[in-house]
C-alpha positions in Angstrom: -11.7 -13.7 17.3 -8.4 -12.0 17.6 -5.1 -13.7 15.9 -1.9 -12.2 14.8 -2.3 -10.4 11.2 0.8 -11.1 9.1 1.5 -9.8 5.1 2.9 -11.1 2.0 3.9 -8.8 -0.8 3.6 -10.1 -4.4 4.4 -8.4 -7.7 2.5 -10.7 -10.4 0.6 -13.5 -10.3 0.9 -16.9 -8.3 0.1 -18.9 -5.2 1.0 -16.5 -1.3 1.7 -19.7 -0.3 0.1 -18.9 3.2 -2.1 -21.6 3.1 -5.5 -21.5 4.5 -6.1 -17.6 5.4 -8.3 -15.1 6.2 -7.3 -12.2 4.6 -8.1 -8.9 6.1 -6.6 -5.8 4.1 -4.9 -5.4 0.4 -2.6 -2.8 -0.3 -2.3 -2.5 -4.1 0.2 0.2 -6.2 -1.2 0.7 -9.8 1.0 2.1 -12.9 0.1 4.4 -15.5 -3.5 2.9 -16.8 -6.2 1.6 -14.3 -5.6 -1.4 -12.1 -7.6 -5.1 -11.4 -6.5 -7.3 -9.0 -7.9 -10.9 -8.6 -7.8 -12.9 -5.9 -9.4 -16.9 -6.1 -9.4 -19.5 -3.5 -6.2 -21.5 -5.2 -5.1 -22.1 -8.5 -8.6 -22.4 -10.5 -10.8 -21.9 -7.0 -13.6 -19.3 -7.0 -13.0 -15.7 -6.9 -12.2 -14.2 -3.6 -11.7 -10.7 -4.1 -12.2 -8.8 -7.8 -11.2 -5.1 -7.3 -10.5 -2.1 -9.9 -8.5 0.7 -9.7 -7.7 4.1 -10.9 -4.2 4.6 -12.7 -1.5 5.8 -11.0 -2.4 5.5 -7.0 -1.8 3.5 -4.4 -4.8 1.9 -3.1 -6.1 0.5 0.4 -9.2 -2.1 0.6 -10.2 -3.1 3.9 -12.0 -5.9 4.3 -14.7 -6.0 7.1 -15.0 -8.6 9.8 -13.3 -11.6 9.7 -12.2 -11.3 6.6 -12.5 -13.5 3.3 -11.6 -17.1 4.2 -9.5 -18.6 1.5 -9.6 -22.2 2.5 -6.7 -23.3 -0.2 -4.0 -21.1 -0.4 -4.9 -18.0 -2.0 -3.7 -17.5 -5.4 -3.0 -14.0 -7.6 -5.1 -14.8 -10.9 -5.2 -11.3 -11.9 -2.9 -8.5 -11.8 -3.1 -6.3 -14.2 -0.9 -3.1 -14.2 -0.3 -3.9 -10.7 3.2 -3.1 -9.6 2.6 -4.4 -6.3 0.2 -5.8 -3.8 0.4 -6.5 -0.3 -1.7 -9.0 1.1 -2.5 -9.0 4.8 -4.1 -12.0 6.3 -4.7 -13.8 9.4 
């Protein structure tokens, strides 16, 4: 299944608001102390995507396949010393 990847950068917590989505790749930029970045399936949903990080990087996860289907809109619930995170979904 092919369709056109698009991205959304966020720098705290909150709703893409992307609506349903498949997301595919997270880019994520971390501070001085290790990183965490949550993502749930809306406001409240079950957890998507849990990740850690090592301070001071900038990270790439790929996710393989389809993706993660995030049937609500996907929402930030975690982002600690995260400066930034790109989402890329389809």
């Amino acid at each position: 299944m092919s369709s056109d990847v698009k991205m959304q950068r966020v720098t705290g917590t909150g709703a893409l608001g992307i609506g349903r989505a498949r997301i595919r790749q997270v880019h994520v930029t971390t501070g001085g102390t290790a990183g965490r970045l949550t993502l749930t399936n809306g406001s409240g949903g079950g957890v998507l995507l849990d990740l850690d990080f090592v301070a001071s990087s900038t990270h790439i996860a790929n996710i393989p396949g389809e993706g993660i289907l995030s049937a609500a809109d996907p929402f930030v619930s975690l982002a600690t010393n995260v400066t930034a995170a790109t989402i890329y979904y389809a």
